[in-house]
N, C-alpha and C positions, 0 to 999 in steps of 0.2 A: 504493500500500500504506500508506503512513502516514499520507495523507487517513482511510483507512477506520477504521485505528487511532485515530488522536485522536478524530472522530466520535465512536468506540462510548464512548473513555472518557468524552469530554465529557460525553454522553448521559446517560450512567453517574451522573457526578457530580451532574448538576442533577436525575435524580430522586431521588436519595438526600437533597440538600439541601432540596430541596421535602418529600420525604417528614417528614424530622426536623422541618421545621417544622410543617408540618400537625401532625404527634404531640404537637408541645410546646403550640400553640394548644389544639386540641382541638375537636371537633365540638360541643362543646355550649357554646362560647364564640359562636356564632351571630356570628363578626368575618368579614368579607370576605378579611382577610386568609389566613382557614384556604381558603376555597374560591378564591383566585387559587393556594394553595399546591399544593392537591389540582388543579385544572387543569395547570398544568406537570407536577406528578409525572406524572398520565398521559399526556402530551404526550410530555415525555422518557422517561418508560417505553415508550411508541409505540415513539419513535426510538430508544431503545438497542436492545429487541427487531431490528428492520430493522436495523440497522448493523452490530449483534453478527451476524446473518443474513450480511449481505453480508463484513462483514470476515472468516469462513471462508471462503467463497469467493474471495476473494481473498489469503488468504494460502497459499491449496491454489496458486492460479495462480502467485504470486509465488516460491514455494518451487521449482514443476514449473519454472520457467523459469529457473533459477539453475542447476536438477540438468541440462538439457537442452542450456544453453547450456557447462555442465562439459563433458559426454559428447561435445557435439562438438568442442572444443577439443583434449580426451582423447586423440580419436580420429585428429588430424593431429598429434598429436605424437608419436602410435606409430609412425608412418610414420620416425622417426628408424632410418636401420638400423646394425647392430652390424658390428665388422669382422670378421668370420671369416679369423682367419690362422691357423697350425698349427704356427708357431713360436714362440720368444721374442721376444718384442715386444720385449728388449734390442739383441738381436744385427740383428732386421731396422732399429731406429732408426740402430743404429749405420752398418749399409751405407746407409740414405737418406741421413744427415748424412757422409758415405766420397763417396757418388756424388755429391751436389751439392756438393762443395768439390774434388773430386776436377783440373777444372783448375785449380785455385790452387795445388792439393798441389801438380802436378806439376812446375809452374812454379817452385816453390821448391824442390823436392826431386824432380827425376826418376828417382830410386834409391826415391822412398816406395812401400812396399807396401801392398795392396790387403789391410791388416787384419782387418776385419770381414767383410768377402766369404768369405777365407780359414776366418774362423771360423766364419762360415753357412752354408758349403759342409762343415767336420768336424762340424757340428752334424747336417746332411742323412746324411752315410757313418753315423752314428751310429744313428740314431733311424728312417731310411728303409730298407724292402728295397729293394735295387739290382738289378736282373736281368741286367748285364753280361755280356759274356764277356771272356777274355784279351783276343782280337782285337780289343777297341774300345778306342778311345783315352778313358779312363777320366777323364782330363784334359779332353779337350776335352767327355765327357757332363756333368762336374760343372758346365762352366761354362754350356753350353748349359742346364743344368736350374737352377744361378743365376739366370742372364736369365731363363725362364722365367716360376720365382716372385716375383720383385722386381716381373715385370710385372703378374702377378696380386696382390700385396700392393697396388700399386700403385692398381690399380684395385677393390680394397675399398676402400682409405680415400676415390677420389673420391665412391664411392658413398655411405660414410657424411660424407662432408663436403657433398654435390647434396642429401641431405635437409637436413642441418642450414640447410642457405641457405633450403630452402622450407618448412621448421618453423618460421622465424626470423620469417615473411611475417605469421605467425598473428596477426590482429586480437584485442583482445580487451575491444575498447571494450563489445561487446555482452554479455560475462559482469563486465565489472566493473559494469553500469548492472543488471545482474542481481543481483547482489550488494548493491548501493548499496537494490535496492529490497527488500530481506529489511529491516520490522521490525514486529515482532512485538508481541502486550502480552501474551502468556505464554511464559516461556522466552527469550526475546530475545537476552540475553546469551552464555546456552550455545549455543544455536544458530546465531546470526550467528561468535562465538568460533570454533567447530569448522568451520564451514563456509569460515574463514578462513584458521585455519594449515594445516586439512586438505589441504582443495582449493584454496581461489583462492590463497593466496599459493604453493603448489608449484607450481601451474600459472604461473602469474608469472616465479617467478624461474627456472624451465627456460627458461621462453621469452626474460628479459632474460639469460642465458647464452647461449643460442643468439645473439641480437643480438651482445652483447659481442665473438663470437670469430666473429662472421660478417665484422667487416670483416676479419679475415687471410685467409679464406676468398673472399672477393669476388674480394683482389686476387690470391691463388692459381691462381684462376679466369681472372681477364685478365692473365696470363701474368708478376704482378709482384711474385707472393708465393712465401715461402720452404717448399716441400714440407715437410722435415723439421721444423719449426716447426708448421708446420696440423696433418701427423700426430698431433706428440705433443697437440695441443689436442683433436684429436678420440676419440684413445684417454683422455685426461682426462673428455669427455662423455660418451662410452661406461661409463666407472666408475659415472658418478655413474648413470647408468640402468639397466645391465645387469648380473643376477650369471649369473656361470657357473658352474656346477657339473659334477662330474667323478665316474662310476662306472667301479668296473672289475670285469668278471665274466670267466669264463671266456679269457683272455687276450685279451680285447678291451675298451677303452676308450670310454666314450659318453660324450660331451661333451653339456648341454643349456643353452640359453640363455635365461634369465626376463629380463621387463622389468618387473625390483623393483620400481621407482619409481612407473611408472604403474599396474601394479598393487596399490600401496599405494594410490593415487587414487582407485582404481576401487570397492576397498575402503570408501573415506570415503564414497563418491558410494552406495553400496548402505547403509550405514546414513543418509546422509542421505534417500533416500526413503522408509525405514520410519519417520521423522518426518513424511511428508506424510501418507502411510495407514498408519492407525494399525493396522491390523488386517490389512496386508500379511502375505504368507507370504514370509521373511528369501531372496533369491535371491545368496545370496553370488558372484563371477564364478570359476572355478575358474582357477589360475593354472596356466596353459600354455605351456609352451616355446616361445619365438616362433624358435627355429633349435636342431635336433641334430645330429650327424653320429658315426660310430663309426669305430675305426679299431683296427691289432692294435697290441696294447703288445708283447705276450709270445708268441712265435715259436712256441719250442718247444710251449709251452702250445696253440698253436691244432696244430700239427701231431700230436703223442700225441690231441687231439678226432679230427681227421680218421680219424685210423688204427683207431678203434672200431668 
């Protein structure tokens, strides 16, 4: 790309300089010097005409392969997934950092109580319908339905911690050489600028984040890192990617979850093509929920529905 650019300017400049000279000799000076002038002019007029030719087509190329080498980058990093938990994220942190220290408590204090547990389980009689009877040991369902979700929290965060290890893998030697070869001789600036803070350095530094917090994650993985640690690291990555948004209609609550970040990406990446074709129709990416779920807030409210 920047062979082609300097060319065309090159080109540029020596017919122009040839030209000013021929004008200033002048045809009827009958000097050699006007007619070796007027040969280059059209020489390098030749060549700038062909250069200017080829230098759009290769800045079309140049441009498509930055946007292309973006989108696939884009598109493994989506694969990062969200934790869907259904509680406060305070109270379940609390019971992971409770249950991994929990033989140390003990050993110092075999009177300590089971704190956070206790308070994720009034959080559950709270917030949850329960469908008990007298007859069941109401004690031992809470604790059973405790383990339960600990083990399903559980296994949401491996699962958004097994992406972040293979989002982490993301080469991206072939969009930064993308990048390196965007240069332009109109516009240059703004458009390498924009193509830089937009896209390639977001895409960058997600990926040097994911790197960063991969090595607690590795050793979490070979059995020598600290759960409650990687958790809170991966509920930190989850922020900076995911918003969640919360409706409530008819006494039921829908939760819906967007991935801001890269669809802020995706966003740059769609006005960066309508600078390749210029007479593109705008195909904006519509942002969609990449995870929803509903559930009842309000009891009463859904029962007075039912009975209409």
């Amino acid at each position: 790309m920047r062979g082609k650019k300097w060319l065309t300017i090159i080109t540029f400049i020596f017919a122009v300089i040839a030209l000013i000279i021929a004008v200033v000799i002048g045809k009827a000076s009958a000097c050699i010097v006007y007619d070796i002038a007027m040969a280059i002019f059209g020489s390098a007029l030749l060549g700038f005409i062909m250069s200017l030719t080829e230098y759009f087509v290769e800045r079309r190329s140049a441009m498509e392969w930055f946007w292309q080498e973006s989108r696939n980058v884009l598109s493994k990093l989506r694969k990062v997934k969200y934790i869907n938990i259904d509680a406060p994220l305070d109270l379940v942190h609390a019971c992971f950092q409770e249950e991994w220290s929990n033989d140390l408590r003990k050993i110092i204090d075999p009177t300590a109580k089971d704190d956070a547990k206790n308070a994720l389980i009034s959080w559950y009689e709270e917030n949850i319908p329960m469908s008990w009877t007298e007859d069941d040991d109401i004690d031992a369902e809470l604790d059973k339905m405790y383990n339960s979700q600990m083990q399903g929290y559980r296994e949401e965060y491996m699962k958004c911690i097994d992406s972040c290890i293979e989002a982490s893998t993301i080469d991206l030697g072939a969009l930064g050489n993308a990048y390196g070869n965007l240069d332009l001789i109109f516009r240059n600036k703004g458009i390498r600028d924009t193509a830089y803070s937009e896209i390639y350095e977001k895409i960058r530094d997600f990926r040097n984040l994911l790197i960063s917090e991969c090595y607690h994650f590795t050793l979490l993985i070979s059995g020598k890192g600290n759960f409650p640690v990687c958790a809170g690291k991966a509920d930190d990555i989850c922020r900076k990617v995911f918003d969640v948004q919360y409706k409530t209609e008819g006494g039921f609550e829908t939760k819906l979850v967007y991935q801001n970040a890269f669809d802020d990406i995706d966003k740059a990446l769609e006005d960066f093509r309508l600078k390749i074709y210029r007479n593109a129709t705008p195909d904006y990416p519509k942002r969609v929920p990449v995870l929803g779920n509903t559930h009842i807030v309000d009891f009463e409210h859904k029962s007075s529905d039912e009975g209409k």
